[in-house]
C-alpha positions in Angstrom: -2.5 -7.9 -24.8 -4.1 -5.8 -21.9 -6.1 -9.0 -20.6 -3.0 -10.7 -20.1 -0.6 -8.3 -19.1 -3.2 -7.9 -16.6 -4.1 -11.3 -15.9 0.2 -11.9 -15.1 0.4 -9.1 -12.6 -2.4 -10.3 -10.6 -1.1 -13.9 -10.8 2.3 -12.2 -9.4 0.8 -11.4 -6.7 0.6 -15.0 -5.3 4.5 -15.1 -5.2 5.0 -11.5 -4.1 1.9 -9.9 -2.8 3.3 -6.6 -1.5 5.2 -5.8 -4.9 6.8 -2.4 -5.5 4.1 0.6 -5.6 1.2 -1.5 -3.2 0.5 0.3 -0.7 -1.7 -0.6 2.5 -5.1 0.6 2.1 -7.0 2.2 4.5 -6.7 0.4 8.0 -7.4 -2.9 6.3 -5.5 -5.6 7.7 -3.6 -7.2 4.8 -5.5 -4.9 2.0 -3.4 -3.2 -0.4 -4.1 -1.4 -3.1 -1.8 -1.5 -6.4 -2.2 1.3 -9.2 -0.7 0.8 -12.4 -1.1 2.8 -16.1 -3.4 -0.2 -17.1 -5.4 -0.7 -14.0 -6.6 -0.6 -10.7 -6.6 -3.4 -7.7 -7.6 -3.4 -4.4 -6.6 -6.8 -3.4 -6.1 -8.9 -0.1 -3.6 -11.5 0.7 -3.1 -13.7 4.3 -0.5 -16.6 3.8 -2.5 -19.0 2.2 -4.2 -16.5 -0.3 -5.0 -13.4 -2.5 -8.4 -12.1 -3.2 -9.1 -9.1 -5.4 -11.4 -7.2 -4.3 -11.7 -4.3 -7.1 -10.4 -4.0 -10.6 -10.8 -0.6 -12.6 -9.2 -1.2 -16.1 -8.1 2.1 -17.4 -9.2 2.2 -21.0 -7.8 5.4 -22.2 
C-alpha cells in the first residue's frame, strides 16, 4: 500500500510538478523538494521531464 501510494504521487508529478506543499529547494533551478508523512523527494522537472533525485521513505 505504501509502494504504491508512493509510486502514484511521484507519477503525479508528470502532470503537475509543483503540486501543493513543493517547495523550491535551495537555488536549484527547477528543484523542488516535496515532504509528505510517507516520504521524502527532492525531485527536478523542465518541460519535457521529472527526475527524482532523493527519496527517504519514512518507516515509522
Amino acid at each position: 500500500m505504501l509502494r504504491a501510494s508512493i509510486v502514484d504521487t511521484l507519477l503525479d508529478l508528470a502532470d503537475d510538478p509543483t503540486p501543493p506543499g513543493a517547495m523550491p529547494y535551495a537555488d536549484i533551478p527547477g528543484a523542488y523538494e516535496l515532504v509528505t508523512p510517507a516520504f521524502r523527494a527532492l525531485y527536478t522537472h523542465g518541460p519535457d521531464h521529472v527526475s527524482v533525485w532523493v527519496l527517504h521513505v519514512n518507516l515509522r
